[in-house]
Backbone of each chain as ProteinMPNN parsed JSONL, in Angstrom:
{"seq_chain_A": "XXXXXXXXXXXXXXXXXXXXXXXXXXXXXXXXXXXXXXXXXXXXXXXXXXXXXXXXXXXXXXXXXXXXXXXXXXXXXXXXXXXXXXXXXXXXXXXX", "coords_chain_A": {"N_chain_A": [[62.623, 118.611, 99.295], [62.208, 122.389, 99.18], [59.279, 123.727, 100.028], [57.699, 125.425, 97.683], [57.644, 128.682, 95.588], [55.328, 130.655, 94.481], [56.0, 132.778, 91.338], [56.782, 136.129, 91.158], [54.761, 138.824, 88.842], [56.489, 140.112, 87.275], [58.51, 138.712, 87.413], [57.572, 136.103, 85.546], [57.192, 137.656, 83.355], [60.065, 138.559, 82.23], [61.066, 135.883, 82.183], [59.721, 134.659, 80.437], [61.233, 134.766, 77.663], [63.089, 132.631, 78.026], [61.881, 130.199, 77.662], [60.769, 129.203, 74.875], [57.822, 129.751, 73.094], [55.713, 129.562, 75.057], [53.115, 130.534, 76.69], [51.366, 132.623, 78.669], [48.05, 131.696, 80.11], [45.151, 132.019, 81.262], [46.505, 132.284, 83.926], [47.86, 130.292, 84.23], [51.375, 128.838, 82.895], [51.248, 128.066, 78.836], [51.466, 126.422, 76.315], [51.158, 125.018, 73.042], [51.677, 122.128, 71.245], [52.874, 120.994, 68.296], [52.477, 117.953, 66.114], [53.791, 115.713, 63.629], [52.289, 113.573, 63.593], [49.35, 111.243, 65.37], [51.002, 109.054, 66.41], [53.534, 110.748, 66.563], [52.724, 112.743, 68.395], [51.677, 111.155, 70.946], [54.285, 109.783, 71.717], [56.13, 111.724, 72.477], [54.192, 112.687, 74.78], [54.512, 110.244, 76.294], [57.522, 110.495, 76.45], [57.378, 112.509, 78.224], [55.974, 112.414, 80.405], [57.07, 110.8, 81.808], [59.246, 112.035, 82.96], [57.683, 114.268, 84.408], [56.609, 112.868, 85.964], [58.754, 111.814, 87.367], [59.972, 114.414, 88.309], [58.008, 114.92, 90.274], [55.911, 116.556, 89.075], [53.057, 117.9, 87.817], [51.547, 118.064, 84.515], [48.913, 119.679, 83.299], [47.107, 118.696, 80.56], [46.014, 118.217, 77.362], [45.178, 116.716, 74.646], [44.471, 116.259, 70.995], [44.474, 114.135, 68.257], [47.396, 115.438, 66.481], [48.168, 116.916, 68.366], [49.549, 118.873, 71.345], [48.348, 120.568, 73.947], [49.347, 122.268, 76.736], [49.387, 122.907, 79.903], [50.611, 124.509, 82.437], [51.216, 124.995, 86.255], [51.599, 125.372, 89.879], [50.436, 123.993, 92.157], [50.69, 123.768, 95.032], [52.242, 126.053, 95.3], [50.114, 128.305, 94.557], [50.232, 129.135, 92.144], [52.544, 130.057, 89.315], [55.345, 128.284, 89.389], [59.178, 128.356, 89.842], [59.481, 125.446, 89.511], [57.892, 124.969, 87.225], [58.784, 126.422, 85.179], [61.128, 125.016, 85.151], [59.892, 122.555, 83.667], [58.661, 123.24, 81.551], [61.165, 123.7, 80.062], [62.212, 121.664, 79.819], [60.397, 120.484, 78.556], [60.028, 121.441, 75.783], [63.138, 121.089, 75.048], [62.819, 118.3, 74.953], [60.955, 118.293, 73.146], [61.945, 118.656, 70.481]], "CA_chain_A": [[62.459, 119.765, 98.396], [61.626, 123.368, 99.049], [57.734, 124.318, 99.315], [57.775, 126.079, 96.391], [57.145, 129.809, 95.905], [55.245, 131.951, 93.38], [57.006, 133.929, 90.984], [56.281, 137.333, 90.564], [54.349, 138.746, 87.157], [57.315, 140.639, 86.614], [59.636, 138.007, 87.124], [57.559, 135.394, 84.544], [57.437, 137.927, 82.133], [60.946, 138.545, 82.365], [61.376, 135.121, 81.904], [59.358, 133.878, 79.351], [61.758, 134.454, 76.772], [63.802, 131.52, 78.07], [60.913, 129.08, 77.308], [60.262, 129.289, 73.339], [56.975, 129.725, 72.018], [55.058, 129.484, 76.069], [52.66, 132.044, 77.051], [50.395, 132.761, 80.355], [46.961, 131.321, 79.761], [44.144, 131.976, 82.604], [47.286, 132.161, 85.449], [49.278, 129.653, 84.224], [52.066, 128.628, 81.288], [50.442, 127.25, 78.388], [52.612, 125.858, 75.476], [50.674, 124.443, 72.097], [53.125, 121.281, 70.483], [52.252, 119.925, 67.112], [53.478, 116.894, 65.604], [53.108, 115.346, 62.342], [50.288, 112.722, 63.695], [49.084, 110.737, 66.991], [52.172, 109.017, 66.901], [54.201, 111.48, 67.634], [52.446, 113.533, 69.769], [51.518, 110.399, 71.825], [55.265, 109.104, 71.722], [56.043, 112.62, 72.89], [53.828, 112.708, 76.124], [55.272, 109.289, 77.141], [58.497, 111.085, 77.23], [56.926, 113.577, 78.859], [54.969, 111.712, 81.456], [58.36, 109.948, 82.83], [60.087, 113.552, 83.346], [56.753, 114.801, 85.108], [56.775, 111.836, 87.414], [59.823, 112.214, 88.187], [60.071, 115.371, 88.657], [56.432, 114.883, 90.667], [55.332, 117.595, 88.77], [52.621, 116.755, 86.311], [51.295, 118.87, 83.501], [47.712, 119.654, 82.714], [47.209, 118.384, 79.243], [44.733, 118.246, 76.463], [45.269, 115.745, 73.792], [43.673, 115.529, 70.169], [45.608, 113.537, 67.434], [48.559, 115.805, 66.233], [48.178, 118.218, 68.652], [49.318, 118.714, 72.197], [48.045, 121.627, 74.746], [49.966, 122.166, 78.15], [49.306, 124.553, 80.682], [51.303, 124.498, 83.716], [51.467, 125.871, 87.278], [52.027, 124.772, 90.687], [49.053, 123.935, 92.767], [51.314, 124.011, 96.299], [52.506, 127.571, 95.443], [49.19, 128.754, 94.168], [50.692, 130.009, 91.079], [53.548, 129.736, 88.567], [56.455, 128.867, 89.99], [60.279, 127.545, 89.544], [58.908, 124.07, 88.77], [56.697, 124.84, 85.833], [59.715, 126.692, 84.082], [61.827, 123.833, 84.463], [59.402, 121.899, 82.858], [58.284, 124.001, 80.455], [62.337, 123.746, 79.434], [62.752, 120.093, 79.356], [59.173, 119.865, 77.42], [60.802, 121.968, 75.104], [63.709, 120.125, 74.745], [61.965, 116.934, 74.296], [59.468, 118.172, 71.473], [63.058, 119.58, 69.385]], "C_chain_A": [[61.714, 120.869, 99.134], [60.307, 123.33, 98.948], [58.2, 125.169, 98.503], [57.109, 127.347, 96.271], [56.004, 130.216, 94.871], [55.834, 132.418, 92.924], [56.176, 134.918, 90.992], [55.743, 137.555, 89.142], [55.473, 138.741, 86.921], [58.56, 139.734, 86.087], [58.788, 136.589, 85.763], [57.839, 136.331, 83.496], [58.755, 138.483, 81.743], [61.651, 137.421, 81.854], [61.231, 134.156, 80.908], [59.869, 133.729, 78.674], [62.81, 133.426, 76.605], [63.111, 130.078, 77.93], [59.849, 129.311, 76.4], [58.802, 128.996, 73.587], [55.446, 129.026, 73.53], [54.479, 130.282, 76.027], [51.521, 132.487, 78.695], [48.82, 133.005, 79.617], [45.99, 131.296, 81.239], [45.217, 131.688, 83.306], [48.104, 131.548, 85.111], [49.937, 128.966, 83.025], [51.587, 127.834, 80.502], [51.196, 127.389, 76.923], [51.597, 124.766, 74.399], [51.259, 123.519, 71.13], [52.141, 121.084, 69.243], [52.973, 119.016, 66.633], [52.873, 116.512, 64.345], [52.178, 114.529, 62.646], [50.22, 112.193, 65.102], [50.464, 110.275, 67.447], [53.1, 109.729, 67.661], [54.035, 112.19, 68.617], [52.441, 112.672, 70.934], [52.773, 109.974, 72.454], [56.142, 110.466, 72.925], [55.618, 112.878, 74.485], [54.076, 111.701, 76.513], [56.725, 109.911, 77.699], [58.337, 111.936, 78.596], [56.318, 113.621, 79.94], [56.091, 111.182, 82.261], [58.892, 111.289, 83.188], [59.264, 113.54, 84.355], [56.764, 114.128, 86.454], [57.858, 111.636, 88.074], [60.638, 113.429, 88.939], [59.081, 115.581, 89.922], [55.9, 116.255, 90.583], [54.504, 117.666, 87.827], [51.916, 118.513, 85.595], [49.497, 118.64, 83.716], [47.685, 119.592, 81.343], [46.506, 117.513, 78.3], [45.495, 117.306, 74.944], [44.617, 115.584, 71.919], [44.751, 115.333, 68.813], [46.847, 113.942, 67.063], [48.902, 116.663, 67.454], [48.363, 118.007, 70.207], [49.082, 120.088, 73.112], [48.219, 121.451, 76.275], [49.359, 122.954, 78.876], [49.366, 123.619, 81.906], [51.552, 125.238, 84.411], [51.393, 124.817, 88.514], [50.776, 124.834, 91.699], [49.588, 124.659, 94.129], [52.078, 125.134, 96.485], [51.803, 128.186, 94.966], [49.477, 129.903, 93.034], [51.604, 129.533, 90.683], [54.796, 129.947, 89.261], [58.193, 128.195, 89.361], [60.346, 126.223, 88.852], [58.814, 124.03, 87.252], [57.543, 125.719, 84.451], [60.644, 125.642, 83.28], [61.334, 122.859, 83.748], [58.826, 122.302, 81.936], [59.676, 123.781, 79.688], [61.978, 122.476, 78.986], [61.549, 119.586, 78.501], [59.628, 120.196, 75.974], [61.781, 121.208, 74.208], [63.503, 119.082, 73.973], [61.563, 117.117, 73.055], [60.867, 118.274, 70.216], [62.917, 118.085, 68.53]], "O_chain_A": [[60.679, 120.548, 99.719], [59.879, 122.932, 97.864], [59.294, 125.675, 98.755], [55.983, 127.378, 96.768], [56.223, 129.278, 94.104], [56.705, 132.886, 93.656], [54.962, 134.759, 90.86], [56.065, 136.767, 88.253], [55.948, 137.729, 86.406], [59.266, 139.796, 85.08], [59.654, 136.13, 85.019], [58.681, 135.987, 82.667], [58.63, 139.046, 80.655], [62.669, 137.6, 81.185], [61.977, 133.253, 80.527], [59.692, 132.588, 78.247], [63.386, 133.211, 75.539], [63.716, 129.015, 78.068], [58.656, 129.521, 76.62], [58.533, 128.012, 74.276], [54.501, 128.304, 73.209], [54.938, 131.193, 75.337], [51.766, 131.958, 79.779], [48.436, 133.939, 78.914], [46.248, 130.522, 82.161], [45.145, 130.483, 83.549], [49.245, 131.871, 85.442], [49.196, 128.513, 82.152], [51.322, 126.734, 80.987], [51.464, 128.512, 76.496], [51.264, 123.7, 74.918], [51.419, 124.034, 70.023], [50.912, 121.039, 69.274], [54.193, 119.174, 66.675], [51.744, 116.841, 63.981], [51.123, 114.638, 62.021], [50.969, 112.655, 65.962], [51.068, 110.732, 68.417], [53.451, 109.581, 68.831], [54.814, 112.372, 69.553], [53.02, 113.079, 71.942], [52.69, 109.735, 73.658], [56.648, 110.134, 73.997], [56.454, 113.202, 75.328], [53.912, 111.855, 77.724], [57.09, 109.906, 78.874], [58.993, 111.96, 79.637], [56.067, 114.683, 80.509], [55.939, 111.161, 83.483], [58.734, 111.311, 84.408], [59.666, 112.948, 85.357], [56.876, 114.581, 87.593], [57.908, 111.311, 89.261], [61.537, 113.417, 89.779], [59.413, 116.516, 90.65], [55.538, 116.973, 91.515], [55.028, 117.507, 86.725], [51.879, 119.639, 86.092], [48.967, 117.635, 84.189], [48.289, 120.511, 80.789], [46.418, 116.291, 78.419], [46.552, 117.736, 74.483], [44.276, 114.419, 71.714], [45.598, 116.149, 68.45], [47.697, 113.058, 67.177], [50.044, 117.123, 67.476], [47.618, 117.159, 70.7], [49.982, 120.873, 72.814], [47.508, 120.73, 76.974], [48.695, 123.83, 78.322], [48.736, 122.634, 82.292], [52.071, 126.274, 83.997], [51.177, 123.623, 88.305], [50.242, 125.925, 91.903], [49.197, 125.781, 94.451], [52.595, 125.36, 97.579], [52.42, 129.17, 94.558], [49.123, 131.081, 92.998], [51.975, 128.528, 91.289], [55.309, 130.999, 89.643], [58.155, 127.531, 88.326], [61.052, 125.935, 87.886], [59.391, 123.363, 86.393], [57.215, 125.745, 83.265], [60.912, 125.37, 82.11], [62.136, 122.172, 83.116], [58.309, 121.386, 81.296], [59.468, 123.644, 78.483], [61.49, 122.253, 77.878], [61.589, 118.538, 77.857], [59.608, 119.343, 75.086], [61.549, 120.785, 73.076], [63.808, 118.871, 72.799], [61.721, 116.378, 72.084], [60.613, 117.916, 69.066], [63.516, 117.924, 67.466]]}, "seq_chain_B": "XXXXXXXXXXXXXXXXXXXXXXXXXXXXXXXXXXXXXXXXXXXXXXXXXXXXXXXXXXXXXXXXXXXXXXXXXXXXXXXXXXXXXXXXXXXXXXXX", "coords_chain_B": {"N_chain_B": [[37.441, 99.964, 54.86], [33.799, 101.154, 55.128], [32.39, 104.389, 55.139], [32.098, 106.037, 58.203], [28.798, 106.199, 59.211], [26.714, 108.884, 61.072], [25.28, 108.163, 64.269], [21.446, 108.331, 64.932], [19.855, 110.509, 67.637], [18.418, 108.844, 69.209], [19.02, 106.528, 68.859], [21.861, 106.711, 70.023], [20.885, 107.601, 72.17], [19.471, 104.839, 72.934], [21.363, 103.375, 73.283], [23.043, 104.234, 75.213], [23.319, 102.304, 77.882], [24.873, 100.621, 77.006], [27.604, 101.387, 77.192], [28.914, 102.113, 80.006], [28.973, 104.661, 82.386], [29.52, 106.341, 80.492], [28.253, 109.711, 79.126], [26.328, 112.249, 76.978], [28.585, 115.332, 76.465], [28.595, 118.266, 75.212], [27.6, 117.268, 72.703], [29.304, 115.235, 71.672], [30.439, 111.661, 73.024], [31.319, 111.62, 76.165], [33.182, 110.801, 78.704], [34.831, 110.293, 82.473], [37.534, 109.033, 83.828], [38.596, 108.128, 86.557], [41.712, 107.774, 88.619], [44.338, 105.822, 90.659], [46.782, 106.935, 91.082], [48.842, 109.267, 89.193], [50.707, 107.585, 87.354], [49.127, 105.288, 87.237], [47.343, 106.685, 85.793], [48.474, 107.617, 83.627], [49.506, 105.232, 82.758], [47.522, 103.576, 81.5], [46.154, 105.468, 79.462], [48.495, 105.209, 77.635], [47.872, 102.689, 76.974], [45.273, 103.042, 76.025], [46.16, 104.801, 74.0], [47.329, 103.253, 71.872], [45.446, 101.046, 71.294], [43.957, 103.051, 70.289], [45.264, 104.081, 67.924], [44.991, 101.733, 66.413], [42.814, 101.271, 65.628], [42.525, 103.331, 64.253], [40.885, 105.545, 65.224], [40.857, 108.704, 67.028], [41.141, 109.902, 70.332], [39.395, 112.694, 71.765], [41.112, 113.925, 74.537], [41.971, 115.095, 78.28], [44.338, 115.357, 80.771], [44.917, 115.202, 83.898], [46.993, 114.661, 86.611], [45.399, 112.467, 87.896], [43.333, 111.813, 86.747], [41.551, 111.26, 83.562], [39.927, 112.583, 81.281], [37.968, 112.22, 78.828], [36.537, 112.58, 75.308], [34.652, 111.595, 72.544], [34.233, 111.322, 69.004], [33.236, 111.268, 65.803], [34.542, 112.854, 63.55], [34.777, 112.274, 60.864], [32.323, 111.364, 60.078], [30.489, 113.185, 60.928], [29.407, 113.63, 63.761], [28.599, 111.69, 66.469], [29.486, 108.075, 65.849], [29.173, 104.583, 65.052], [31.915, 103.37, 65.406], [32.825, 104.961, 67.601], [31.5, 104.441, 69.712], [32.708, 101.757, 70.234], [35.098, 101.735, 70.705], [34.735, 103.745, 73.121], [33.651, 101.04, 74.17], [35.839, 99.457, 74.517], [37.786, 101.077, 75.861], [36.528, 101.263, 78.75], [36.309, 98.119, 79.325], [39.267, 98.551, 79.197], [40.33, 99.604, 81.942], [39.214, 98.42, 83.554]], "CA_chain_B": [[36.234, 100.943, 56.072], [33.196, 102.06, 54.918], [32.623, 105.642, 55.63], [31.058, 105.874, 59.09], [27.69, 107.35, 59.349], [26.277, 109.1, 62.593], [23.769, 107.684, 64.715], [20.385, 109.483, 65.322], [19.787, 110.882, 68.984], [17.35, 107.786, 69.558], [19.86, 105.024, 68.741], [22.919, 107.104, 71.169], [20.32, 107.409, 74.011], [19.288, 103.79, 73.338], [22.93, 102.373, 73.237], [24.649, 104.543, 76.115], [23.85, 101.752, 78.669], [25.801, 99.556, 76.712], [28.581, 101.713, 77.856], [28.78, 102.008, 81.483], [29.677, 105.658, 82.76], [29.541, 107.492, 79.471], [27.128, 110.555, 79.039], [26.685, 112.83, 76.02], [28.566, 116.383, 76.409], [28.983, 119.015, 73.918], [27.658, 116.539, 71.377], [30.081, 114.031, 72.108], [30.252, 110.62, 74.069], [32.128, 111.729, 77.251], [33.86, 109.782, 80.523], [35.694, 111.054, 83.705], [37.904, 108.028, 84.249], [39.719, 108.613, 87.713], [42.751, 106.194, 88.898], [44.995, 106.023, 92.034], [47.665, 107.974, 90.927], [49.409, 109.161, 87.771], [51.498, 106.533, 86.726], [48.118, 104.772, 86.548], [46.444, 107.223, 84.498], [49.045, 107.254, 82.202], [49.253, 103.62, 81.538], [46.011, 103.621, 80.836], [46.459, 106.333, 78.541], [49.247, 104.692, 76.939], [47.171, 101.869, 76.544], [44.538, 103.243, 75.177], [46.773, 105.087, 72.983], [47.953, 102.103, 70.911], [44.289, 100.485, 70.628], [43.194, 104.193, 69.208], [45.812, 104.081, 66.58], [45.066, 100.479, 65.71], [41.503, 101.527, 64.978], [42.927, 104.985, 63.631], [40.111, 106.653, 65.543], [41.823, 109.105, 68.226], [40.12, 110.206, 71.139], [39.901, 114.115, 72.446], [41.689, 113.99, 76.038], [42.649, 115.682, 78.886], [44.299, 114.622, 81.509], [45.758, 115.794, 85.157], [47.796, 114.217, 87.71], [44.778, 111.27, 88.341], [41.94, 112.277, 86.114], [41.606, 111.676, 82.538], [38.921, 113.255, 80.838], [37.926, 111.427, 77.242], [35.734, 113.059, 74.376], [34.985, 110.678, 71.411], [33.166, 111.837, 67.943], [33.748, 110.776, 64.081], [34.645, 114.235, 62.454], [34.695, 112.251, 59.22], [30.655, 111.158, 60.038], [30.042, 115.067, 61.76], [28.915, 113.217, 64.829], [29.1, 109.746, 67.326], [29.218, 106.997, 65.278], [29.501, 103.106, 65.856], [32.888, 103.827, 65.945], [33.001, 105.853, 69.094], [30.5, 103.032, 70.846], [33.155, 100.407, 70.33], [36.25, 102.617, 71.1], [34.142, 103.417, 74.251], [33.791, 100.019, 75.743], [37.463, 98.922, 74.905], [38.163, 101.608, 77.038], [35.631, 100.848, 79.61], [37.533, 97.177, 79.308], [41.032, 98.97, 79.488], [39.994, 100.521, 83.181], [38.803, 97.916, 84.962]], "C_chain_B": [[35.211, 101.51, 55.023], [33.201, 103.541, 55.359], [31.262, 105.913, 56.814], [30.022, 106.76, 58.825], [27.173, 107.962, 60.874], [25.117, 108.258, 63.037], [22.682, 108.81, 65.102], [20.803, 109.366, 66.666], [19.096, 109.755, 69.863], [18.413, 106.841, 69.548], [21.653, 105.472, 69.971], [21.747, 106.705, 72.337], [19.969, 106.091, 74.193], [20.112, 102.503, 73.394], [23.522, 102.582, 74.332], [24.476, 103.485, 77.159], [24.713, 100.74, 78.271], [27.342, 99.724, 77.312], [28.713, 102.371, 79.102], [29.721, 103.543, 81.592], [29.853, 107.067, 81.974], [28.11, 108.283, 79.271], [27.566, 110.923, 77.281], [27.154, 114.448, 76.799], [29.17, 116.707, 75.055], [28.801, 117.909, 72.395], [28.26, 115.114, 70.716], [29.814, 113.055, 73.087], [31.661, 111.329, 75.309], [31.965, 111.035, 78.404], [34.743, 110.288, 81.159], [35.926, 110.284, 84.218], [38.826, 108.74, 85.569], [40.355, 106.947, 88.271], [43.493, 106.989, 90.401], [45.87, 107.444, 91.584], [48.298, 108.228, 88.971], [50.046, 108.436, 87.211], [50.38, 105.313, 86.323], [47.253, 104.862, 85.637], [47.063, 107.434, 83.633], [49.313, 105.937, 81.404], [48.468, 103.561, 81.201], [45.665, 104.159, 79.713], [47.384, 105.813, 77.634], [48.003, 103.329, 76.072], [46.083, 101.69, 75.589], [44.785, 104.049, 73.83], [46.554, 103.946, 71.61], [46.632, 100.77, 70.546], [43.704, 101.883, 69.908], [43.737, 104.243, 67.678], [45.72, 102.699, 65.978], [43.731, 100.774, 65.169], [41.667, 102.662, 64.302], [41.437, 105.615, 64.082], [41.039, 107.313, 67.151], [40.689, 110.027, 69.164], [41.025, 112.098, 71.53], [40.023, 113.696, 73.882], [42.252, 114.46, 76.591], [42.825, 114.67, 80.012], [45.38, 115.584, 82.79], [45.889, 114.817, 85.965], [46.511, 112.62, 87.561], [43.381, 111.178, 87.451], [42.387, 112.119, 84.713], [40.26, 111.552, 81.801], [38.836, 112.852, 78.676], [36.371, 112.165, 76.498], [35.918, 112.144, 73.13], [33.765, 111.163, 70.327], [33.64, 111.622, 67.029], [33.634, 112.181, 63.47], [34.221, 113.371, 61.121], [33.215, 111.829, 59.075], [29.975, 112.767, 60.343], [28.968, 114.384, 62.91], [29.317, 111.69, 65.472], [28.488, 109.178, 66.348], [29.562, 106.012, 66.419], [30.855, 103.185, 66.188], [33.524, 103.668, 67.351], [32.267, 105.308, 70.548], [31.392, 102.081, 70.834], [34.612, 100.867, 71.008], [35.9, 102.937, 72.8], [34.125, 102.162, 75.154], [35.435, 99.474, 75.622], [37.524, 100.04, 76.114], [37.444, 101.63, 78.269], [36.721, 99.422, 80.408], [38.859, 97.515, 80.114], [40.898, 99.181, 81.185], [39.542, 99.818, 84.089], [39.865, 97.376, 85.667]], "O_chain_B": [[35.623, 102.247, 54.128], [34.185, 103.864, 56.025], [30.052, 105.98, 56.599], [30.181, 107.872, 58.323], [27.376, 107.209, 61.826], [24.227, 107.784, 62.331], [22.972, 109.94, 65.494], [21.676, 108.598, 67.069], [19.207, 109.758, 71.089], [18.575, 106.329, 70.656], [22.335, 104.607, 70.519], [21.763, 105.768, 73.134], [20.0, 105.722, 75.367], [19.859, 101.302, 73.489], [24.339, 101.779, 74.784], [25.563, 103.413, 77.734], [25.274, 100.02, 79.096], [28.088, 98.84, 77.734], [28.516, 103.579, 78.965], [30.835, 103.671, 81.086], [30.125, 108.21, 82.339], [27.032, 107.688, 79.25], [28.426, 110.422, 76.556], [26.356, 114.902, 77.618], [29.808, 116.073, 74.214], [29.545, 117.802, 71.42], [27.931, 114.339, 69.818], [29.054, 113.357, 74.007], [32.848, 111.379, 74.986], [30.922, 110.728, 78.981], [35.627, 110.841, 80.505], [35.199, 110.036, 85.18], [39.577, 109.71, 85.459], [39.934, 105.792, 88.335], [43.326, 108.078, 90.95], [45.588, 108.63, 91.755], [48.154, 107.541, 87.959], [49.949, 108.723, 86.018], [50.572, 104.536, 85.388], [46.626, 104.056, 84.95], [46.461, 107.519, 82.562], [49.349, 105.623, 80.215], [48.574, 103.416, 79.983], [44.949, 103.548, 78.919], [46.965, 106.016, 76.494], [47.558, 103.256, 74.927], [45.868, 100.813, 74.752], [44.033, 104.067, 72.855], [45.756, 103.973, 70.673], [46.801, 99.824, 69.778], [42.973, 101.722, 68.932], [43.1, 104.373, 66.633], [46.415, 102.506, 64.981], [43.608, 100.405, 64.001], [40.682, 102.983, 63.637], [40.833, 106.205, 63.187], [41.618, 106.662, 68.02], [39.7, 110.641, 68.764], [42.172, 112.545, 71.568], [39.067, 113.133, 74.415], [43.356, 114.683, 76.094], [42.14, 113.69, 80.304], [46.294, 116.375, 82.557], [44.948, 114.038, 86.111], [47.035, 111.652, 87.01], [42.502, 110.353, 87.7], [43.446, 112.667, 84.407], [39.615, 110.504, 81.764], [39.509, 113.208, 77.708], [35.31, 112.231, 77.119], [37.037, 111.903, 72.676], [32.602, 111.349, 70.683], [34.861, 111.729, 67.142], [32.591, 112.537, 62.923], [33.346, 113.825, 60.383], [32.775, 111.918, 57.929], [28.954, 113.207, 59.815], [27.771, 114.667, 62.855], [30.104, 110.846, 65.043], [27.369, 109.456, 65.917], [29.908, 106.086, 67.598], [31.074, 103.06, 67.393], [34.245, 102.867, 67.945], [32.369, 105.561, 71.748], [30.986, 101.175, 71.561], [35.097, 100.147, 71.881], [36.638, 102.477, 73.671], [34.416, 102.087, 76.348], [36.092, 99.143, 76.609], [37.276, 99.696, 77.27], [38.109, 102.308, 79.053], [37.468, 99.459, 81.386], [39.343, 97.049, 81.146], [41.867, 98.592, 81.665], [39.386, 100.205, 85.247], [39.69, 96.934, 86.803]]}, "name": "protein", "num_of_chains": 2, "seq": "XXXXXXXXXXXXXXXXXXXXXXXXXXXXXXXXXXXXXXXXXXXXXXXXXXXXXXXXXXXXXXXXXXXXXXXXXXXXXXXXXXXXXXXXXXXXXXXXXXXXXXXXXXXXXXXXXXXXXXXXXXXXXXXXXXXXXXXXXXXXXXXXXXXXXXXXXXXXXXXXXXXXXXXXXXXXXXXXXXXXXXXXXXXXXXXX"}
């Protein structure tokens, strides 16, 4: 794989509107899930934990019973990059 | 269940060596469990998932790539209860 770039501002904010309900939090994409209780949120970041690892792209992510808080960026391109969209999609996905 | 009560500040400071590693921040019992890699800190996480919902107390957590970061407090007491001391060493347990 590609080292991985930076995007431009222009180009996230350009792009955000292809990854519902994300937004740019201190530098990098930050995405608020709710679920009806631990269950699902928990059931949720298992999905969500096999993508990441397979992707080897992991999420920063905050936890309390219904509720899940992302925020994603790319350490090895010192900023938001290609990665952290595609997983911002497929988190997406997942939560539907 | 009775309805937990908090402990004074005297009976936390004279319990936390019971639990190995845990301080108090922000009011809360907090631990900064670190593992090899992520697939370890998420089993772990999983794990401790499914003993939180068996006790229906759920822990505040973050977690990145190898690090997961645990906050434990009884909203329904408005502070650490016994609870959050027993929830504590399972997960102590869970980690070794």
């Amino acid at each position: 794989m590609a080292k991985p770039t930076p995007l431009t501002d222009d180009e996230i904010q350009r792009r955000l509107p292809e990854i519902e309900g994300w937004c740019i939090d201190e530098g990098k994409l930050f995405k608020e899930y709710k679920f009806k209780d631990f269950i699902e949120a928990f059931g949720f970041m298992t999905r969500a934990a096999i993508i990441a690892q397979a992707m080897d792209h992991h999420p920063e992510w905050f936890n309390v019973y219904n509720k899940v808080r992302i925020h994603l960026t790319t350490h090895s391109a010192g900023g938001i990059s290609e990665h952290d969209f595609e997983l911002a999609q497929r988190l997406n996905k997942l939560a539907r």
